[in-house]
Chimera marker file (.cmm) of the C-alpha trace (Angstrom):
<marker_set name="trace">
<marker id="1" x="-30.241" y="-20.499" z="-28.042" r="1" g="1" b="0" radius="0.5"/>
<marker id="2" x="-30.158" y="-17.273" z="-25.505" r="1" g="1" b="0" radius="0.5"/>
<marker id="3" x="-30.875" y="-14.064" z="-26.843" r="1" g="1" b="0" radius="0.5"/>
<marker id="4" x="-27.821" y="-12.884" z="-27.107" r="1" g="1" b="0" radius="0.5"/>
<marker id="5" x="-26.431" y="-15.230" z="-28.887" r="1" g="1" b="0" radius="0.5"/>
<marker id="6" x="-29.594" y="-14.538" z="-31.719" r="1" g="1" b="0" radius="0.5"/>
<marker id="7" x="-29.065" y="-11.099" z="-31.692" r="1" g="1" b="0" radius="0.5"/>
<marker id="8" x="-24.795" y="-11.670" z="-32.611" r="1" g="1" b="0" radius="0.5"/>
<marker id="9" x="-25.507" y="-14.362" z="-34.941" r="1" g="1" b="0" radius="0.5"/>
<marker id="10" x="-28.273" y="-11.986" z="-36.861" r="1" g="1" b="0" radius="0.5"/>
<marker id="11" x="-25.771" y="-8.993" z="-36.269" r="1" g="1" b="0" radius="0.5"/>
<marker id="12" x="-22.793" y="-11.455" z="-37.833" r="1" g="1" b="0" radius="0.5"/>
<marker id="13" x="-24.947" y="-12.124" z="-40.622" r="1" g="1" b="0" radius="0.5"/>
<marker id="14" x="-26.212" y="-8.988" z="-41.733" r="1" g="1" b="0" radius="0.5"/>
<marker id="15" x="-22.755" y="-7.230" z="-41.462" r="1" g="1" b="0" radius="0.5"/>
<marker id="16" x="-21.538" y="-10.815" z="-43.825" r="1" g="1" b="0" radius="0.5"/>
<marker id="17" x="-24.617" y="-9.729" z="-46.341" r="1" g="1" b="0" radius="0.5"/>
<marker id="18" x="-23.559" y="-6.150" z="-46.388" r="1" g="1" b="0" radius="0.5"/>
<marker id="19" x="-19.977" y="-7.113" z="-47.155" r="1" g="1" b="0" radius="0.5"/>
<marker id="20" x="-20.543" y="-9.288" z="-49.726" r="1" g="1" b="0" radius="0.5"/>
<marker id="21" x="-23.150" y="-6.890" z="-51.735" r="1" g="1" b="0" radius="0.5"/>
<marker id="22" x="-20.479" y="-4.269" z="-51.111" r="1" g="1" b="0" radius="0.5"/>
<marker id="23" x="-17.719" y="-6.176" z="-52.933" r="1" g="1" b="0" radius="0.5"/>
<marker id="24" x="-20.512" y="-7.415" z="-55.308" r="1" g="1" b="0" radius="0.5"/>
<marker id="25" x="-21.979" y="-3.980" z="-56.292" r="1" g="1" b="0" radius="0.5"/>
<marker id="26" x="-18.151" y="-2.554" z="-56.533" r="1" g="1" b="0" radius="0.5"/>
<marker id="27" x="-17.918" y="1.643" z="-55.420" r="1" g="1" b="0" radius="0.5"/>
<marker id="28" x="-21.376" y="2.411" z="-57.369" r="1" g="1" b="0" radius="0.5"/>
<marker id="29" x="-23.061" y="1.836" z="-53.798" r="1" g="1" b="0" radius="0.5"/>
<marker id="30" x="-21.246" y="2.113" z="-50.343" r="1" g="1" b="0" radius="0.5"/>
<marker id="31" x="-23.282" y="-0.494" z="-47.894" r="1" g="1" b="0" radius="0.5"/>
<marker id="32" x="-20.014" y="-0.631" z="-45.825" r="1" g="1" b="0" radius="0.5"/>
<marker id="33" x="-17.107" y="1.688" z="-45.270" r="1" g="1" b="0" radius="0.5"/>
<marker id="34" x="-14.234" y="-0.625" z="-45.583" r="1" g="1" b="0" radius="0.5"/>
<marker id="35" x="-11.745" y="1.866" z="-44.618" r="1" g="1" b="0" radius="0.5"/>
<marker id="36" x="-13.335" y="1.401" z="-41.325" r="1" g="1" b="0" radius="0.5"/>
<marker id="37" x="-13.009" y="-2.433" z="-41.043" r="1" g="1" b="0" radius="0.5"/>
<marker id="38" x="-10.770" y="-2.663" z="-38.140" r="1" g="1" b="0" radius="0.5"/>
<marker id="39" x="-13.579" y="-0.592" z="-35.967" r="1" g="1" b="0" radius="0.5"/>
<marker id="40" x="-16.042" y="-3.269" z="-36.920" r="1" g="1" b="0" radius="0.5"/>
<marker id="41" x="-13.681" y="-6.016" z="-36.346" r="1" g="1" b="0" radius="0.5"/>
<marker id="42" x="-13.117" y="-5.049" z="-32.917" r="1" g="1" b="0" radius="0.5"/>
<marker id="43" x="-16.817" y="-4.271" z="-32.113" r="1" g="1" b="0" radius="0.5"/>
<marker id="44" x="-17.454" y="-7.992" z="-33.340" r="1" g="1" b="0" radius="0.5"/>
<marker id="45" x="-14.474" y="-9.221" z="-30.996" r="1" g="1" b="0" radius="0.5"/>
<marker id="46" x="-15.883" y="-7.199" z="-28.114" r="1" g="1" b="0" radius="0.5"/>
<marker id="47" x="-19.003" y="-8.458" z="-28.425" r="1" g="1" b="0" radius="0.5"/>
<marker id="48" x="-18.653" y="-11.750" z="-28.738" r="1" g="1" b="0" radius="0.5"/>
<marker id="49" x="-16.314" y="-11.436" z="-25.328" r="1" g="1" b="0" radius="0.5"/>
<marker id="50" x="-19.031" y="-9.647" z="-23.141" r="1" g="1" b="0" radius="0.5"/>
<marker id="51" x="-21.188" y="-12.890" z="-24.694" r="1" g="1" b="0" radius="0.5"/>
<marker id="52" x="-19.063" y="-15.694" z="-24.080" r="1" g="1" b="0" radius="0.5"/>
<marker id="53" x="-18.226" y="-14.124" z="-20.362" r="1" g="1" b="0" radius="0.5"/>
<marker id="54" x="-21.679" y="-13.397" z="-19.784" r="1" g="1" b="0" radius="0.5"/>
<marker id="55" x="-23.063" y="-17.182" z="-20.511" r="1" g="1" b="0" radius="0.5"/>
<marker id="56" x="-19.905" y="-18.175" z="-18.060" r="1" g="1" b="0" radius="0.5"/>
<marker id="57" x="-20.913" y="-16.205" z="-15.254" r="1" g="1" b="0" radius="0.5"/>
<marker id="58" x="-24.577" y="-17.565" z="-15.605" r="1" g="1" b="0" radius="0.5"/>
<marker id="59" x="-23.212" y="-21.465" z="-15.926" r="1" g="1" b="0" radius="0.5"/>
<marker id="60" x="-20.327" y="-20.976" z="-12.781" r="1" g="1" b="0" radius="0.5"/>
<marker id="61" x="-22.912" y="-20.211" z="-9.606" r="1" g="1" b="0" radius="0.5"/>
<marker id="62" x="-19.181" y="-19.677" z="-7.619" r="1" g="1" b="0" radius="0.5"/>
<marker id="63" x="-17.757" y="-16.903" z="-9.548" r="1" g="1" b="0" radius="0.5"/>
<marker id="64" x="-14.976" y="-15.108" z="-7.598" r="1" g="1" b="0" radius="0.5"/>
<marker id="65" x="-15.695" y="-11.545" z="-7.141" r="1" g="1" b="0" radius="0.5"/>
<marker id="66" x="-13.094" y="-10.239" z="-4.817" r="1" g="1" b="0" radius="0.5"/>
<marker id="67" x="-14.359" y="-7.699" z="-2.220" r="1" g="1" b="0" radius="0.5"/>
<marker id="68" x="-13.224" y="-4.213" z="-2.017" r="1" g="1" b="0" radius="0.5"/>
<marker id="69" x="-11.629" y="-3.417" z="1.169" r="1" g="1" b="0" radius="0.5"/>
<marker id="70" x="-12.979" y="0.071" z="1.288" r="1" g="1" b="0" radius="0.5"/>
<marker id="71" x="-16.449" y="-0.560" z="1.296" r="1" g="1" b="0" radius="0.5"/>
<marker id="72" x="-15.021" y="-3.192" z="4.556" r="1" g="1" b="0" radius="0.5"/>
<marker id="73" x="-13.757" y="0.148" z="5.994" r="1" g="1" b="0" radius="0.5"/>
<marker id="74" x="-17.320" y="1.878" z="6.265" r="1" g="1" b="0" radius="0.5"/>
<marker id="75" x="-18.514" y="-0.427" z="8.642" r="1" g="1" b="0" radius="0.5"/>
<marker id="76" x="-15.868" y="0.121" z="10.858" r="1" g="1" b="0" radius="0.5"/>
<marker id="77" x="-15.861" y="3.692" z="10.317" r="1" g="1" b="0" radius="0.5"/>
<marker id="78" x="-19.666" y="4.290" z="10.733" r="1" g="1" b="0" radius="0.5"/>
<marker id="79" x="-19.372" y="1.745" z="14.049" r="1" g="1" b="0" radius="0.5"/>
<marker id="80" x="-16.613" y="3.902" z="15.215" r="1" g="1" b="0" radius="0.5"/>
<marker id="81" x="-18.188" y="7.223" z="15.065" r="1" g="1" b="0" radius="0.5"/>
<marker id="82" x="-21.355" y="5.699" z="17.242" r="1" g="1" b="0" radius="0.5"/>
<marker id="83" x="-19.144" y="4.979" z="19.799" r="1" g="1" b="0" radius="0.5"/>
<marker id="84" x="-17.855" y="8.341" z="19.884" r="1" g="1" b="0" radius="0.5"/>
<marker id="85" x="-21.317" y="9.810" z="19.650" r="1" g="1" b="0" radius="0.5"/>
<marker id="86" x="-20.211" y="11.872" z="16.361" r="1" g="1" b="0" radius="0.5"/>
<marker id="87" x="-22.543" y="12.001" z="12.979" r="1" g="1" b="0" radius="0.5"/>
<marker id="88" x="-21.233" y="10.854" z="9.924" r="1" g="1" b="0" radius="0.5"/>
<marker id="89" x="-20.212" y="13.699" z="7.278" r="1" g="1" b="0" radius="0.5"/>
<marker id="90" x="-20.629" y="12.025" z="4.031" r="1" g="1" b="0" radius="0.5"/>
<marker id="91" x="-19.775" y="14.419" z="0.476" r="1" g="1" b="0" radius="0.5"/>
<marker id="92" x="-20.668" y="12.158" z="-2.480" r="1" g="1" b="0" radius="0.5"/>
<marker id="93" x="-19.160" y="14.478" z="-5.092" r="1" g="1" b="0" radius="0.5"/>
<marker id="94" x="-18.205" y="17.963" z="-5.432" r="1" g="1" b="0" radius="0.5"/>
<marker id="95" x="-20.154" y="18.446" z="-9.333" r="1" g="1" b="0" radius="0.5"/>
<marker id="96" x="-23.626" y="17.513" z="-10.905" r="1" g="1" b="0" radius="0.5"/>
<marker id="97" x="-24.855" y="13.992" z="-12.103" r="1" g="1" b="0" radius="0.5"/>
<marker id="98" x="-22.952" y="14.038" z="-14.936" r="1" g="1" b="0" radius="0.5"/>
<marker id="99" x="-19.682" y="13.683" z="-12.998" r="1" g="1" b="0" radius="0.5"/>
<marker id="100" x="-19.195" y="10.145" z="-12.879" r="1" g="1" b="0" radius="0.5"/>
<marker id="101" x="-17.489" y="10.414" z="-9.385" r="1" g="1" b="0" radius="0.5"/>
<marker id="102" x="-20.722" y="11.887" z="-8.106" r="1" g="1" b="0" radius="0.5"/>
<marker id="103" x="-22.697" y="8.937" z="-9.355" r="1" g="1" b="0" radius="0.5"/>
<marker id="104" x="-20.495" y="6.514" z="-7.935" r="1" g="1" b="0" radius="0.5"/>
<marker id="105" x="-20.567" y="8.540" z="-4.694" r="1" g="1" b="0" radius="0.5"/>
<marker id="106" x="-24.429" y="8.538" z="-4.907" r="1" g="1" b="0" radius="0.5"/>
<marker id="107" x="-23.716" y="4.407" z="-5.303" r="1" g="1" b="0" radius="0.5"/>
<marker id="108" x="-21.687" y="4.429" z="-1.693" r="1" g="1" b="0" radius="0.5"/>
<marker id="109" x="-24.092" y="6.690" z="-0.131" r="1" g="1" b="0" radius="0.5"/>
<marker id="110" x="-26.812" y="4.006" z="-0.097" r="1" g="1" b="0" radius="0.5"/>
<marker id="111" x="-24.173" y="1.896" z="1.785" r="1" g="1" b="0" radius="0.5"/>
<marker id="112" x="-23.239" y="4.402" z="3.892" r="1" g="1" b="0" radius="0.5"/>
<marker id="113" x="-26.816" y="5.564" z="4.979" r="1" g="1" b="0" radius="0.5"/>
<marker id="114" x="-28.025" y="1.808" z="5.248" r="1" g="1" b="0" radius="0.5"/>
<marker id="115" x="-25.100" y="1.211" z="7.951" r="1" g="1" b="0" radius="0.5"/>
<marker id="116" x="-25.617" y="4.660" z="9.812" r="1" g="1" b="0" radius="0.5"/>
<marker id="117" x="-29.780" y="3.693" z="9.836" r="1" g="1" b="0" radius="0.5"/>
<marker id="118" x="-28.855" y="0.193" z="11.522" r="1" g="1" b="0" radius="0.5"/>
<marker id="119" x="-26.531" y="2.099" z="14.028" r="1" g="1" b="0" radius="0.5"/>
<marker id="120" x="-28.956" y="4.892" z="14.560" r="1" g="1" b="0" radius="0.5"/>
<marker id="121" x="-25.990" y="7.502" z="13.463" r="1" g="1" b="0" radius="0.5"/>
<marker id="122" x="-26.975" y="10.708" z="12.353" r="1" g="1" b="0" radius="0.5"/>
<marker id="123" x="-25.794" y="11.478" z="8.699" r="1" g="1" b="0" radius="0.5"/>
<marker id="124" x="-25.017" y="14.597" z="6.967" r="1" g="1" b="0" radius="0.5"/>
<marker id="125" x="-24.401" y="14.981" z="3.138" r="1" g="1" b="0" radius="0.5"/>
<marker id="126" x="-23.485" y="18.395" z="1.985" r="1" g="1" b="0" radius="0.5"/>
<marker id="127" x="-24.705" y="18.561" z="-1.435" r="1" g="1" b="0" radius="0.5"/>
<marker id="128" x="-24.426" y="21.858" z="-3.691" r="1" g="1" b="0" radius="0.5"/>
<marker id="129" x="-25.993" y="21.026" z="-7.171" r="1" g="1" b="0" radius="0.5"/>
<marker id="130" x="-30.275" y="20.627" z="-6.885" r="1" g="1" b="0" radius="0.5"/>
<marker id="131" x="-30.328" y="17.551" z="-9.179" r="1" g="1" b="0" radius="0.5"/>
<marker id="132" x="-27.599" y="15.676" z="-7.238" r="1" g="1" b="0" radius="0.5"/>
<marker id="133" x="-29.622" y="16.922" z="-4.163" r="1" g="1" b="0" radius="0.5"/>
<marker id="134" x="-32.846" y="15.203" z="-5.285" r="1" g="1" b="0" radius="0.5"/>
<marker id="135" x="-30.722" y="11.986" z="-6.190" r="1" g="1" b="0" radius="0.5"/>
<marker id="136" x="-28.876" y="11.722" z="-2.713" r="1" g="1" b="0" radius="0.5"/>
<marker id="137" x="-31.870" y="12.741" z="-0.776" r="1" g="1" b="0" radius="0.5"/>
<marker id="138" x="-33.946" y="9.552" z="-2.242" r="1" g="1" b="0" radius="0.5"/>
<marker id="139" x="-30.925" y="7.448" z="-1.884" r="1" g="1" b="0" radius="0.5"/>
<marker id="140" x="-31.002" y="8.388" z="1.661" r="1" g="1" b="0" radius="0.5"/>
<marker id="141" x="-34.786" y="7.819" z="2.246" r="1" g="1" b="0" radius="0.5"/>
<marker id="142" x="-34.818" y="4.307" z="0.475" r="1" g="1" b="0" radius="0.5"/>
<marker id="143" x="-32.051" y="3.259" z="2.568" r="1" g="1" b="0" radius="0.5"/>
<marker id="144" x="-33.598" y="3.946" z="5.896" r="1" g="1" b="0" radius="0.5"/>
<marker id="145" x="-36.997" y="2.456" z="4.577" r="1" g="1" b="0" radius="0.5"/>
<marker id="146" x="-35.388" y="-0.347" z="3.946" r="1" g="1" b="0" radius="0.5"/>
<marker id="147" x="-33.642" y="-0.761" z="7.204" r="1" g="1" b="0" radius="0.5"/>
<marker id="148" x="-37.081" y="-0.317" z="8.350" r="1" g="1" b="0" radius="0.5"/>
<marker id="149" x="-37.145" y="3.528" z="10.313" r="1" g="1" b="0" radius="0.5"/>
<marker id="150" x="-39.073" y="5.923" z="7.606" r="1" g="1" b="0" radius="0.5"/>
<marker id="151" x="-39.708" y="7.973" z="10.117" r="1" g="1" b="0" radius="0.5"/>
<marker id="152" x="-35.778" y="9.296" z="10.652" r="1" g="1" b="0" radius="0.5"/>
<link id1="1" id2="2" r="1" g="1" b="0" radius="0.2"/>
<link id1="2" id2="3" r="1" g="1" b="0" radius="0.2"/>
<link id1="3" id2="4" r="1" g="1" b="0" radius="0.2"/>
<link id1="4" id2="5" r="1" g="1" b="0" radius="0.2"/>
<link id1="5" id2="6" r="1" g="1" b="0" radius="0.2"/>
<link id1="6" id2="7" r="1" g="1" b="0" radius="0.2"/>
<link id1="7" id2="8" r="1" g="1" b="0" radius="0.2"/>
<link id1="8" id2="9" r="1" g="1" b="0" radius="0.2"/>
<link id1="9" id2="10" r="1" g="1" b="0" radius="0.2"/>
<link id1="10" id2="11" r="1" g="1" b="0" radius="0.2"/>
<link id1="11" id2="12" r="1" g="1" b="0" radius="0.2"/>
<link id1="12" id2="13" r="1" g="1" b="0" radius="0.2"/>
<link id1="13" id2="14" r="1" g="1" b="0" radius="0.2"/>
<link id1="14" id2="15" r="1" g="1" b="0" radius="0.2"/>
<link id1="15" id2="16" r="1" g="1" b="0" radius="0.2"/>
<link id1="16" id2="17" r="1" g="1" b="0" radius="0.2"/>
<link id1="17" id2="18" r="1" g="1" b="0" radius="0.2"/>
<link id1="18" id2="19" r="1" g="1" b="0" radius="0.2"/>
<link id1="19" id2="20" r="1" g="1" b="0" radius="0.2"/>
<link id1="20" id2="21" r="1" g="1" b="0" radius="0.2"/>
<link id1="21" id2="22" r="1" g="1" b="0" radius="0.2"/>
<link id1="22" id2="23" r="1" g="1" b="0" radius="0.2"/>
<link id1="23" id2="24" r="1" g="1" b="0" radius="0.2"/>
<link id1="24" id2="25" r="1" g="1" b="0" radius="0.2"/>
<link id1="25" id2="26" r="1" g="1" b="0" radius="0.2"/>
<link id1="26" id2="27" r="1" g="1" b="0" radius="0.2"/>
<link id1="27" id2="28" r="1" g="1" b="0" radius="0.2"/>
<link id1="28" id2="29" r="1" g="1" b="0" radius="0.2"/>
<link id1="29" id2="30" r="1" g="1" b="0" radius="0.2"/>
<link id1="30" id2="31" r="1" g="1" b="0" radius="0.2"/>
<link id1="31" id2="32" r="1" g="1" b="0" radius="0.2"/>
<link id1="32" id2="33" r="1" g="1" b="0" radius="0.2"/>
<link id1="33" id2="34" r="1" g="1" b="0" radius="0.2"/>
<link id1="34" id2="35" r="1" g="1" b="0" radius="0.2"/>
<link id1="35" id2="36" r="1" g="1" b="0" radius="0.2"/>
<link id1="36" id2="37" r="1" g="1" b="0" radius="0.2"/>
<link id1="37" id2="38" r="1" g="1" b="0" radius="0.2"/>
<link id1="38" id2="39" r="1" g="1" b="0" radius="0.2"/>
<link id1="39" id2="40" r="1" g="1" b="0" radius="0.2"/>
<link id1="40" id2="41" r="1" g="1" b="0" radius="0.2"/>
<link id1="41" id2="42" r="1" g="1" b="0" radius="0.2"/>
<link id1="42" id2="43" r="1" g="1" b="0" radius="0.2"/>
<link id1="43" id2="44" r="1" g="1" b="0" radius="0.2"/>
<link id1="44" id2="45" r="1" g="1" b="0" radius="0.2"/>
<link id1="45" id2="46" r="1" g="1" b="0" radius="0.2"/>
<link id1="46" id2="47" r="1" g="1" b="0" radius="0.2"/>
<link id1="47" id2="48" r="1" g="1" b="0" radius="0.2"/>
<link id1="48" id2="49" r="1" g="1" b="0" radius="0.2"/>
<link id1="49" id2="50" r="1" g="1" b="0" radius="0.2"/>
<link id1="50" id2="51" r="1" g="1" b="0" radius="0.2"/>
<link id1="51" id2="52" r="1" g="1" b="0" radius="0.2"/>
<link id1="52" id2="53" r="1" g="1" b="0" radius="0.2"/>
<link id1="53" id2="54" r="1" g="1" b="0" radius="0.2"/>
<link id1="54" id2="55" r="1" g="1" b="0" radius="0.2"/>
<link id1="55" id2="56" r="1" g="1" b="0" radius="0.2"/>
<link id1="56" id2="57" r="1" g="1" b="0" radius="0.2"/>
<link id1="57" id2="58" r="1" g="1" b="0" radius="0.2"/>
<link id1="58" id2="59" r="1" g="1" b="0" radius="0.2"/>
<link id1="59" id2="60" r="1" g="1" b="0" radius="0.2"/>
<link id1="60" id2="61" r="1" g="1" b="0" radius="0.2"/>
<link id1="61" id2="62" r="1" g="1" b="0" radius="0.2"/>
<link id1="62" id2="63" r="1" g="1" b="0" radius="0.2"/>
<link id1="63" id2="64" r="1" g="1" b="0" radius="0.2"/>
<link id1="64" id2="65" r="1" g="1" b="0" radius="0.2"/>
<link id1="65" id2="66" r="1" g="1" b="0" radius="0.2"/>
<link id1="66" id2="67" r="1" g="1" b="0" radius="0.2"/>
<link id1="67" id2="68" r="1" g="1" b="0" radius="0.2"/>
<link id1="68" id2="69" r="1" g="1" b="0" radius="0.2"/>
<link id1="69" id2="70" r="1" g="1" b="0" radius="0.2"/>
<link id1="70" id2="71" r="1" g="1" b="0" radius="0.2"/>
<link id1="71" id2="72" r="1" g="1" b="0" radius="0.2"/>
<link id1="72" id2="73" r="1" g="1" b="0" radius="0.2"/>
<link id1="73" id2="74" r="1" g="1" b="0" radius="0.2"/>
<link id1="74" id2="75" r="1" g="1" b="0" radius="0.2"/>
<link id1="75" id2="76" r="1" g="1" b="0" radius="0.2"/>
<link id1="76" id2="77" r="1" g="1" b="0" radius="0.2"/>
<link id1="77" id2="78" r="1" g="1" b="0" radius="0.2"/>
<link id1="78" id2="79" r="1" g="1" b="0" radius="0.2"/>
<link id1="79" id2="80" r="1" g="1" b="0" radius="0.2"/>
<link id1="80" id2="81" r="1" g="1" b="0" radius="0.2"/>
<link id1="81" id2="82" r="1" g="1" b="0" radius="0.2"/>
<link id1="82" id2="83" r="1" g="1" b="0" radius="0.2"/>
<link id1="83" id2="84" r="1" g="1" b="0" radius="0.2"/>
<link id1="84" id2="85" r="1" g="1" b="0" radius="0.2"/>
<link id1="85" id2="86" r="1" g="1" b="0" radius="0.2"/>
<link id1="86" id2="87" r="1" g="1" b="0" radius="0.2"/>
<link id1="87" id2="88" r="1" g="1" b="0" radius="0.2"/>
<link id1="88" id2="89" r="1" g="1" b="0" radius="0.2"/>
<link id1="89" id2="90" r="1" g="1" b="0" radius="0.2"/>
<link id1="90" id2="91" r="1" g="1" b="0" radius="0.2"/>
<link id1="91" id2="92" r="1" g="1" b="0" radius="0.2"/>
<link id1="92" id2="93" r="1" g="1" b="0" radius="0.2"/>
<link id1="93" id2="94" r="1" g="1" b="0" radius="0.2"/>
<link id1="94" id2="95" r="1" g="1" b="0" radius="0.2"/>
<link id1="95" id2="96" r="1" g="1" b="0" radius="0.2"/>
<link id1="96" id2="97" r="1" g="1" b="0" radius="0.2"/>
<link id1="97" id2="98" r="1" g="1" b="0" radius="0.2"/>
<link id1="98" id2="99" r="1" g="1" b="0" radius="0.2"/>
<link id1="99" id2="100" r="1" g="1" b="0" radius="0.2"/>
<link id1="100" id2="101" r="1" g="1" b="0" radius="0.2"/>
<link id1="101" id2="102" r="1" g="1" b="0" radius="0.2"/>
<link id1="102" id2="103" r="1" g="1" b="0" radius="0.2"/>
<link id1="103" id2="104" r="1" g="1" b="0" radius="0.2"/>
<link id1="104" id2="105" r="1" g="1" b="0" radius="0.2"/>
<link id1="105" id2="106" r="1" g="1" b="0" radius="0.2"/>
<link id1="106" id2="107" r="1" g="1" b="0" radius="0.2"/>
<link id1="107" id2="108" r="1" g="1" b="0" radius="0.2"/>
<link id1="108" id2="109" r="1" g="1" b="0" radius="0.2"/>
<link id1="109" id2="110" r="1" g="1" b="0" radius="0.2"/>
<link id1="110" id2="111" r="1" g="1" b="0" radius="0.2"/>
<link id1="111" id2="112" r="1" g="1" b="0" radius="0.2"/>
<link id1="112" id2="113" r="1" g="1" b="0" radius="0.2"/>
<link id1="113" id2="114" r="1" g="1" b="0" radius="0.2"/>
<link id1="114" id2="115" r="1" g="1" b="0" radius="0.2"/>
<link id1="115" id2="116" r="1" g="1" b="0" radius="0.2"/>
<link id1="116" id2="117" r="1" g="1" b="0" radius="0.2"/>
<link id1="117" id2="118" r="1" g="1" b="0" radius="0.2"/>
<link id1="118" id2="119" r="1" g="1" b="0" radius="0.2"/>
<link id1="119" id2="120" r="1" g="1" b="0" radius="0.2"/>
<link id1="120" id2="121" r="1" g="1" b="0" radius="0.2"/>
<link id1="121" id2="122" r="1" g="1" b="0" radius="0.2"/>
<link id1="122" id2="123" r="1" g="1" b="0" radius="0.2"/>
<link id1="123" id2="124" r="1" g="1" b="0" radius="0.2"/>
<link id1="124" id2="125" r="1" g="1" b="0" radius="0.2"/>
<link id1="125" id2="126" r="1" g="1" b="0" radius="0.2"/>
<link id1="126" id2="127" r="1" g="1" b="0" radius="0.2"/>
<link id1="127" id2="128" r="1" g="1" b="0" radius="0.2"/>
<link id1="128" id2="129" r="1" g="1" b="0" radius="0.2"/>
<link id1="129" id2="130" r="1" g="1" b="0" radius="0.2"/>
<link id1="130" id2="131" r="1" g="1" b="0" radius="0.2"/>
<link id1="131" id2="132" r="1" g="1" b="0" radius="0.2"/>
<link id1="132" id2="133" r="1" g="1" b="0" radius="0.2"/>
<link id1="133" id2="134" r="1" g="1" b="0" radius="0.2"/>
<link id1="134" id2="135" r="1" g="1" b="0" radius="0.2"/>
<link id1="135" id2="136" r="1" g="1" b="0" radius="0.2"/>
<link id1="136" id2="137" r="1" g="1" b="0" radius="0.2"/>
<link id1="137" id2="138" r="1" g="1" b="0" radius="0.2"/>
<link id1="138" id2="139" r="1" g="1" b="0" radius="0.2"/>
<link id1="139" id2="140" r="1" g="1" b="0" radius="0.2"/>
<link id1="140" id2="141" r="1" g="1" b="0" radius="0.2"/>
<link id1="141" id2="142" r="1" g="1" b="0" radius="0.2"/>
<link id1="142" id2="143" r="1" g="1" b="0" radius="0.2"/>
<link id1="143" id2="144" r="1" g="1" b="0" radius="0.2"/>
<link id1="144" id2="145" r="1" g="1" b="0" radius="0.2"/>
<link id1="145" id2="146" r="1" g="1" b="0" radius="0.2"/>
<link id1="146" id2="147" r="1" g="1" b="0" radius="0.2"/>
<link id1="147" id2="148" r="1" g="1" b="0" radius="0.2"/>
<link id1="148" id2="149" r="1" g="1" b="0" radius="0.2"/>
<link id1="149" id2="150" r="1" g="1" b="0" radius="0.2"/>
<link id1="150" id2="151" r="1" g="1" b="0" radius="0.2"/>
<link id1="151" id2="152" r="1" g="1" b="0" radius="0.2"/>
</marker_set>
């Protein structure tokens, strides 16, 4: 038995023993709010989804993730731009970390700097906010260590 299937069985169970002390007791002691039933109801269906899918995507080694076509695109783009001799202006996001389109810029930036380290491409990212600063900088840095030129 996998952890996670322990941790929704005990989960199952305790919300089961709450229930039934709740209808047991009567309204001298609220365990549960059953006016609320329908949240917990889908929470249990949820969960039990991200479970079943998760044990199916360890069992099936040939799950089909499809590729993105964009991500395809920087490649071309970052090989194009070498040829022309021209750096690579990158702008992850126009707000702090808590802008989840700067944190999923931050994501593409490591892809972006990896491809422009191979191709020896200089790379600019124009960042305002310090803390998103400190993030893309280190994103930067890890992805030219790992393409193996520290020093750039």
């Amino acid at each position: 038995m996998t952890i996670y299937r322990f941790v929704a069985i005990l989960f199952a169970l305790l919300v089961l023993v709450a229930a039934v002390l709740q209808i047991a007791l009567g309204d001298s002691v609220k365990i549960l709010r059953l006016d609320r039933a329908n949240a917990l109801v889908f929470l249990l269906l949820f969960s039990a989804s991200v479970i079943f899918y998760i044990g199916r995507a360890k069992k099936d080694p040939h799950l089909f993730i499809r590729k993105l076509a964009g991500l395809d695109a920087v490649d071309e783009a970052v090989g194009r731009a070498t040829e022309m001799g021209k750096s690579i202006l990158f702008v992850p996001g126009i707000q702090d970390l808590d802008d989840i389109q700067t944190i999923a810029g931050l994501s593409i930036l490591s892809k972006v700097a990896a491809v422009t380290a191979e191709y020896d491409t200089p790379l600019l990212v124009p960042i305002l906010y310090p803390l998103a600063f400190a993030a893309g900088q280190e994103t930067v840095k890890q992805a030219y260590i790992n393409a193996g030129k520290s020093e750039s």
